[in-house]
N, C-alpha and C positions, 0 to 999 in steps of 0.2 A: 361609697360617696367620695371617698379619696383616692386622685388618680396624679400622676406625677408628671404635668402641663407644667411649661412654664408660666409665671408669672405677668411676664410679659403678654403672652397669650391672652390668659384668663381677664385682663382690663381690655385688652383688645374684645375680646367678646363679649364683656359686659356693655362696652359702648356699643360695640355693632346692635346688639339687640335693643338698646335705648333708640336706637336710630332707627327700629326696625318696628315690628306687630307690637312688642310689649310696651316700646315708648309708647305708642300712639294708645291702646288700652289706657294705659294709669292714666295717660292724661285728661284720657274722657271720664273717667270714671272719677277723678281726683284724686285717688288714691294715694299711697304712699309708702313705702316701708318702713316698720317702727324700728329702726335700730338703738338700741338703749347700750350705751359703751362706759363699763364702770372701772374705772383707774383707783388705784391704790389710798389716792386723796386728791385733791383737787386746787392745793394753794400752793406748791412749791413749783418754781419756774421749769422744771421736768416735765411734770403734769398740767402745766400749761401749753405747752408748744405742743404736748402727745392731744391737745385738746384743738389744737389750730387745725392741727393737722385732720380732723373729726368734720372744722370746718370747711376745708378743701376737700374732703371728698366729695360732700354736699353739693359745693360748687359744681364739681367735677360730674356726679349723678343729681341729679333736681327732684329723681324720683325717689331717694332717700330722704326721711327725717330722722336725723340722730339727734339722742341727747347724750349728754357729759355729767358722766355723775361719779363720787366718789364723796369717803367723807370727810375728814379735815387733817386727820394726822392717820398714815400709814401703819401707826401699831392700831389703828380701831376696828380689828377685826368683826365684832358682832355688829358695827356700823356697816362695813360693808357688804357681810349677808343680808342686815337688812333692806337695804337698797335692792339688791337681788330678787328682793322674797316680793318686791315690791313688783319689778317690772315683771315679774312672771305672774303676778294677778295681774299685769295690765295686759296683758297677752300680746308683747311685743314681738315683731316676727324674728329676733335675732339678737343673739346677747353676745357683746366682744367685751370679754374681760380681761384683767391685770390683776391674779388672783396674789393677796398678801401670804397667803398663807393656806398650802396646798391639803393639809389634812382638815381642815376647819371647813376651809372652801367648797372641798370638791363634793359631801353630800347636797350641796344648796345647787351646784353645778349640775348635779347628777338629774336634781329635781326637777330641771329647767326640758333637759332632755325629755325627758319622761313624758313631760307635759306637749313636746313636740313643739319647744323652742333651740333650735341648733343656737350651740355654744362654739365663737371663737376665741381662743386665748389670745391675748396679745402682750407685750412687752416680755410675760412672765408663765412660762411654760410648765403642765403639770405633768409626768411623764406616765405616770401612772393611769391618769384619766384616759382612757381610750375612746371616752364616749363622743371626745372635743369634735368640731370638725377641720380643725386647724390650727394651728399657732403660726402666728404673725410677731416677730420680732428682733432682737440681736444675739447673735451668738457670744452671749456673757461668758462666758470662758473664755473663747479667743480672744475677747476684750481685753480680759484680764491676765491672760497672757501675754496681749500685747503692752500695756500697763507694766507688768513687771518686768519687761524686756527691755522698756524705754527707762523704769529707774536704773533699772544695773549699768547702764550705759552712760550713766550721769555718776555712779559712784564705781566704787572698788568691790574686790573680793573680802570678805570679811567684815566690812561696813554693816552697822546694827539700821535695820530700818525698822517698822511698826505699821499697821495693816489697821485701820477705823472701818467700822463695815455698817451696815443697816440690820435693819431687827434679826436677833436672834431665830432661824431657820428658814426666813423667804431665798429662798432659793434663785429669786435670781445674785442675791448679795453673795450666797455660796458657791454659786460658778464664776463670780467676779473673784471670790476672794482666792477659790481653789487654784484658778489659772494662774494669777497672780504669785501665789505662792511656788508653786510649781516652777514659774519660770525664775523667782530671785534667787531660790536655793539653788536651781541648776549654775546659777551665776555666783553662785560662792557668798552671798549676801545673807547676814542671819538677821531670821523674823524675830523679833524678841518679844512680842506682843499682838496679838489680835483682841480688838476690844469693840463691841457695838457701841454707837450712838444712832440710831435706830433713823439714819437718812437727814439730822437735824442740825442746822450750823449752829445753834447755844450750845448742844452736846457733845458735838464734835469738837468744838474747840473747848470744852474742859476734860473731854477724856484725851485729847493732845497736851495739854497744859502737865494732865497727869504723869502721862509717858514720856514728856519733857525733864519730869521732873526724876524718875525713876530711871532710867536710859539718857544720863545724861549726854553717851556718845553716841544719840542717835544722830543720823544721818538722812535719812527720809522716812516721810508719812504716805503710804499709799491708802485714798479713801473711794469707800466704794459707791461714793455719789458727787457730786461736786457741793452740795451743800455742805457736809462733812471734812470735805477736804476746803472750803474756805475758810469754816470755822478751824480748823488745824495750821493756815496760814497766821489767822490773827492771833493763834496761841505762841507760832512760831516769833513773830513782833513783837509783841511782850515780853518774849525771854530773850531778845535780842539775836535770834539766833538765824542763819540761812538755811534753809534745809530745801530737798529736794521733794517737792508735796506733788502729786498726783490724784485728778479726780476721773470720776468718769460721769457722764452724761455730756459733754459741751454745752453746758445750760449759758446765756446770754453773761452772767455774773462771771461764770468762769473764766469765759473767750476774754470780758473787759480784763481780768487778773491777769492772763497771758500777755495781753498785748500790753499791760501797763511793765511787766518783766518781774512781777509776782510771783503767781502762780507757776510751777514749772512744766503742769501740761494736764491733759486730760483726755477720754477716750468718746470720740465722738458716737453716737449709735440712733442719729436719725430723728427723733423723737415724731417728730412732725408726717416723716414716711411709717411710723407705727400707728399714728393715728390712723393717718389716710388710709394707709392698704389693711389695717383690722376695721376698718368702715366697708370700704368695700368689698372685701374676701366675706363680711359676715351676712353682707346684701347679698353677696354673688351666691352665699350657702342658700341664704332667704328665697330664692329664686330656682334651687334645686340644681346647681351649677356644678359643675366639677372644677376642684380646687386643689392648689398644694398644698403639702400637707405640711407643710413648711416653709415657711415666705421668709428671706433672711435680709432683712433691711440693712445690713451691714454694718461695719465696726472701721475707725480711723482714730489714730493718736494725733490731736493737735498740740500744737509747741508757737513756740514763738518762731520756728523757722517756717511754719504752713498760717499762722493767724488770717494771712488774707485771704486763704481761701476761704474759711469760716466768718470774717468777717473782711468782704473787701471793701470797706470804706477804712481801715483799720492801721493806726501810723505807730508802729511799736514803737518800743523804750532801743534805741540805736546803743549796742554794746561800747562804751569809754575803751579808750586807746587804752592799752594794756599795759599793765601795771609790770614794768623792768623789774625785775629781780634776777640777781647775781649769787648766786651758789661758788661759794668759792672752800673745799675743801683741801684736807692736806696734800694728797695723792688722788690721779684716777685710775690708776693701772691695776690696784687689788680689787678683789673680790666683796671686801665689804665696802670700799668707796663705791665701787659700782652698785652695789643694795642701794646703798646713802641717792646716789642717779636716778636709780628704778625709780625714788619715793619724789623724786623731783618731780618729773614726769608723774607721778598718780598725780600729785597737788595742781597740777594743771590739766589732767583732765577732770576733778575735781571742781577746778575755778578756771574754766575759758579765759577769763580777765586776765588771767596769770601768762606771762611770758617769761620762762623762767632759763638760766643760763648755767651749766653746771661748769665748772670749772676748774682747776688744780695745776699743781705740780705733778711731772713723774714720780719722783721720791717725796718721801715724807721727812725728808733728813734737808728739802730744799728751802730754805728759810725764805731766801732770797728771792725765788720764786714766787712764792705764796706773797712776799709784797708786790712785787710786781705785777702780778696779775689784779690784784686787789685794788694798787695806785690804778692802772689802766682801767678800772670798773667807777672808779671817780672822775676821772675825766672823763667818762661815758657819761656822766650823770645819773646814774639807776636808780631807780628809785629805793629803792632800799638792800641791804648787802645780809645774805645769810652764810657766816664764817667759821669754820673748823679749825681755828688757830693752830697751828703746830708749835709756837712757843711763843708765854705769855711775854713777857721782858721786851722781843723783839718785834712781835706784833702791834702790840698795844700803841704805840705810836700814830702808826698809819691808821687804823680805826677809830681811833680817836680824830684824826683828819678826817676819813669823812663820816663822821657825826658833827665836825665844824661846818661842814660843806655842805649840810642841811639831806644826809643822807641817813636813816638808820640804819644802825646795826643789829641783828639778832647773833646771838652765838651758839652755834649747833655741836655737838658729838661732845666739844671740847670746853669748858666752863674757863671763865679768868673771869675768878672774887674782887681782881683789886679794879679791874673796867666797869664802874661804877655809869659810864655815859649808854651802855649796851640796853637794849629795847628790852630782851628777855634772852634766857638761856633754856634751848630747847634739844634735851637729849637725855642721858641715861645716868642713874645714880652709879658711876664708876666705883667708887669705894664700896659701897653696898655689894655691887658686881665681884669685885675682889673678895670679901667676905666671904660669899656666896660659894667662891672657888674653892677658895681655902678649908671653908667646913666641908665643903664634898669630900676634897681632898682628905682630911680627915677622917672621914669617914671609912675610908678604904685602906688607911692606915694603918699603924700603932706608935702609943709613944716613944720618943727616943729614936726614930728613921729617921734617916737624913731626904731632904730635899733640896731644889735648886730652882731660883726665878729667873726666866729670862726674859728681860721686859723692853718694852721700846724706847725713842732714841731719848739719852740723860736731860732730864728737865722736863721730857714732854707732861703738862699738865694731868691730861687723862689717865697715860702708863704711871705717871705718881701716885694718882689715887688706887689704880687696879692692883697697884702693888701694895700700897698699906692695907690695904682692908685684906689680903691674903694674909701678907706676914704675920696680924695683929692674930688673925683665926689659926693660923697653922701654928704660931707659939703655944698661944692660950692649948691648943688643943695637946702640946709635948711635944709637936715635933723639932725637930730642928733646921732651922735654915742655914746649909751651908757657904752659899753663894747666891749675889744676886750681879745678872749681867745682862750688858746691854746686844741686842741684835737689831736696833733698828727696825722694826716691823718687817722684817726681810727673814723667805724661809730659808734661801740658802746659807744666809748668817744666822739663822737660830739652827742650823744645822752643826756650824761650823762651833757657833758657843756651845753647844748640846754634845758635841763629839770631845770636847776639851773638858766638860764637867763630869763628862764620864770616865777622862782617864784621869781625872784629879780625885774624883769623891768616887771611889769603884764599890761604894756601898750604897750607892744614890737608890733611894725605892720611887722616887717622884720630882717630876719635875713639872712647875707653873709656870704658863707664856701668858704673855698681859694681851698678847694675839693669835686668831690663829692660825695666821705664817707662820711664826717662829715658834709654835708648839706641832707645828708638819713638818718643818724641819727637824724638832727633837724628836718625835717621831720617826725621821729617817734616821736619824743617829743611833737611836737605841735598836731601831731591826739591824743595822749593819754591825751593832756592836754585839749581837746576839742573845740582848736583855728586854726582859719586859717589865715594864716603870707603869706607874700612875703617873698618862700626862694630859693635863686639863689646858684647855686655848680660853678666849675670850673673842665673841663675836658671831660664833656657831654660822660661818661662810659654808657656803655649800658643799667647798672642798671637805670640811670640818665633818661636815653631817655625815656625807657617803663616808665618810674614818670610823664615825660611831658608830654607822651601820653594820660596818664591815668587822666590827668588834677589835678595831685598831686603837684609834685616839680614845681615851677614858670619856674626858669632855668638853664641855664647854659653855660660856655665859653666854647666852643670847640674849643681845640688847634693840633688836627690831630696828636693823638700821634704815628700814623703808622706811619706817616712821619716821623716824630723824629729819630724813629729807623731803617725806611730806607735812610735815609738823611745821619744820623749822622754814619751808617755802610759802606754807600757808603762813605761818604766822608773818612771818617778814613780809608778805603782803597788808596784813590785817594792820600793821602798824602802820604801813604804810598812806593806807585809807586812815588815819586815825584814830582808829580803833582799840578801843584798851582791852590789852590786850596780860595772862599770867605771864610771873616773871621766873617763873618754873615751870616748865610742860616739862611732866616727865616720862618717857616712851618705856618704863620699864625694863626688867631684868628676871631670866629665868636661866639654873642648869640646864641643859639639854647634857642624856647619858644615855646609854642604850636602852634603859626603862622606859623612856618618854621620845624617843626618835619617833614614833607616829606621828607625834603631834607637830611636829617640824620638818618632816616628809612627808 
């Protein structure tokens, strides 16, 4: 019965023959064919259009009578074998179904054949049923892979998203959710949840309320119907929060979310051509026709950059001039201000709205600089300044200007307690970080060895705290601090201090850099001196990692400086918008040692 015609064809030959001997029979006879088309349920704006579409085929053949039946909610499985059990006592000449649920379904399926009623599947394909004579519908996987292709493209690598699907086992939810998944993880995106609300927007938006509440850094909702993914928008507005929501169907409700700048998208899949072409494919079986065995009404991701195709009368939400933000850090020529960059750049492709500017001195030892660049971002007017002060005393003046000048400020990498006018301070527990070192360090020690810190340039805020919280850990623990000296975040100078502490203290077992330049530099010191030390950095730069890999550098505190600079860009926007916004975002702190280099390579 199944022969691999196209599609195209088989309506072409369905109409030649209406045109032909068979029209002219039914007409005189009156006849007609009973087509009975049972959808999942029959009130949700999905299964309405899959229902219009039932009407244009009608139009389209006159010598069809279809009816539209389903029952009112898609978990009512015994509802819709009853409906089934129905039109096979009415002795319809053709059944195009949208089976909920494929073990349940398919003896009542089975039943239908038997009796010498052909069965087309439509929307929702059984793979097992061999007895079908077709399925008519969209290729839910690809969907769903193209779904999870368009959120990774709106977020990052490592970003938590969350997956809302329809009843527990209908398999078309399972090819939506598989594709889906399959493509975020290949995107570096972690699933932290898959949870049903069985195709319903009350349930969908409390099991989003839930995983709003549970994952707090989630980042998007992928839902495997649009109904579900609306209810997850209005969860998302209640907790105040933007996230990146994806549905699929393009149901009317959705396309209006898109274009109002809502909704962030959803996967189109026809509904209207499943009607129609599982109307006609299940007449054209009715008729003893040769058909495909697989009709694929196709799959499209709508956005707000396509809304008019899906709806052209359609006037979207036109994106607001882009919110100026100025990134002005200490230095841009190291390794870790460059991370600090990378995260500028995620926050704006993040938030489109964001125009964001990175900025700096060569040197971190450039005072003078870092105002200047800063002065010249105020007579720009920016809308708001996110700054890595290199020193509070001399800073604090100009920042203070422009917070007179109706500019905020946010303060990133680097904290100053006494700038009380500052929006928030967005970056890493330095002291803590220090600490951190220190017990390591300790750990690979014994009481009573000597050590030595070489920290960056005198005064800087951040190197004061990365050095107390060591010192306080490496006393308490016995050791001893011989020296504590400055190299400016520079390796050649912590090369230069690292070769002078070693011919001063010739019993040094360890040495602590508040960065790590200046612990690659003590690193060079101690291979050219022919000693091997405990030496731990701060920062864990990429240089840092390949050292720990290489079983060189001991270690280092990793303080996620992408974050930093997508944190402190995002947030410096959010103040911007007036948004209130914490007055701590803390991007954390880990060792990184040759135990855990996995996880940071």
């Amino acid at each position: 019965m199944l022969k691999k015609t196209s599609v195209v064809a088989t309506l072409l030959l369905i109409f030649a023959m209406l045109l032909g001997a068979c029209s002219s029979e039914e007409a005189a006879s009156g006849d007609k064919l009973k087509i009975a088309v049972v959808v999942k349920a029959v009130t949700s704006d999905y299964w309405k259009l899959v229902g219009a579409g039932v009407d244009d085929a009608m139009a389209a053949d006159p010598s069809i009578e279809a009816e539209f039946l389903g029952p009112n909610e898609e978990t009512d499985i015994e509802g819709q074998i009853r409906i089934i059990e129905a039109q096979i006592s009415a002795k319809v000449d053709a059944l195009a179904v949208a089976p909920s649920q494929a073990d349940q379904l398919q003896p009542t399926l089975q039943k239908a054949v038997d009796a010498g009623i052909p069965v087309v599947l439509i929307d929702t394909n059984i793979d097992t049923f061999d007895a079908k004579s077709a399925f008519v519908g969209t290729d839910n996987r690809l969907g769903g892979t193209m779904a999870g292709e368009f959120i990774a493209g709106k977020l990052n690598s490592g970003d938590e998203v969350a997956i809302i699907r329809g009843a527990a086992g209908d398999p078309v939810h399972n090819l939506r959710e598989e594709g889906a998944v399959e493509a975020l993880e290949a995107a570096g995106l972690v699933v932290v949840a898959t949870q049903p609300a069985d195709s319903d927007r009350a349930k969908g938006q409390s099991v989003a309320e839930n995983l709003l509440t549970a994952n707090p850094n989630l980042k998007g909702i992928y839902a495997t119907n649009d109904e579900m993914a609306l209810g997850a928008l209005n969860a998302a507005k209640a907790a105040g929060k933007t996230l990146v929501i994806v549905g699929f169907d393009a149901s009317p409700d959705a396309l209006d979310s898109i274009e109002a700048g809502e909704l962030t998208g959803s996967v189109a899949q026809f509904p209207g051509k499943i009607g129609e072409l599982g109307t006609l494919t299940a007449a054209a079986v009715a008729r003893g026709e040769a058909v495909e065995s697989f009709v694929n009404t196709g799959v499209d991701v709508v956005s707000i950059d396509n809304i008019t195709t899906y709806k052209p009368d359609a006037n979207p939400v036109v994106a607001e001039e882009p919110l100026k933000i100025a990134v002005v850090v200490k230095a841009v020529t190291s390794d870790y201000w460059k991370l600090v960059g990378a995260g500028v750049d995620d926050a704006m492709a993040v938030d489109p709205t964001i125009e964001a500017t990175f900025l700096g001195p060569n040197e971190e030892t450039d005072i003078e600089g870092q105002i200047r660049i800063i002065e010249a971002q105020i007579s720009a007017k920016v809308d708001a300044l996110a700054v890595a002060p290199s020193q509070a005393d001399q800073l604090q003046p100009t920042l203070q200007k422009a917070v007179d000048a109706g500019i905020p400020v946010v303060l990133i990498d680097t904290n100053i307690d006494t700038f009380d006018a500052k929006s928030a301070f967005v970056g890493t527990d330095n002291r803590l970080g220090g600490t951190m070192a220190g017990e390591f360090m300790a750990g690979k020690l014994q009481p009573g060895d000597e050590v030595a810190i070489i920290r960056g340039a005198a005064g800087d805020p951040v190197h004061n705290l990365r050095e107390e919280g060591a010192v306080e850990a490496l006393e308490a623990a016995g050791l001893v601090v011989v020296a504590t000296q400055p190299a400016d975040s520079d390796r050649a100078k912590g090369q230069t201090v690292a070769e002078n502490l070693l011919t001063a203290n010739p019993n040094l077992k360890g040495i602590y850099a508040t960065n790590d330049e200046m612990a690659l530099g003590a690193l060079n010191a101690a291979k050219a001196a022919g000693k091997t030390l405990i030496i731990v950095g701060f920062d864990a730069s990429p240089d840092a990692l390949d050292s720990i890999e290489a079983g060189e550098l001991t270690g280092s505190v990793a303080q996620f400086p992408g974050k930093i600079g997508e944190l402190g860009t995002l947030t410096a926007a959010a103040v911007a918008r007036g948004e209130t916004v914490e007055s701590f975002v803390n991007t954390g702190v880990d060792v990184v040692s040759i135990d855990n280099i996995a996880d940071f390579k």
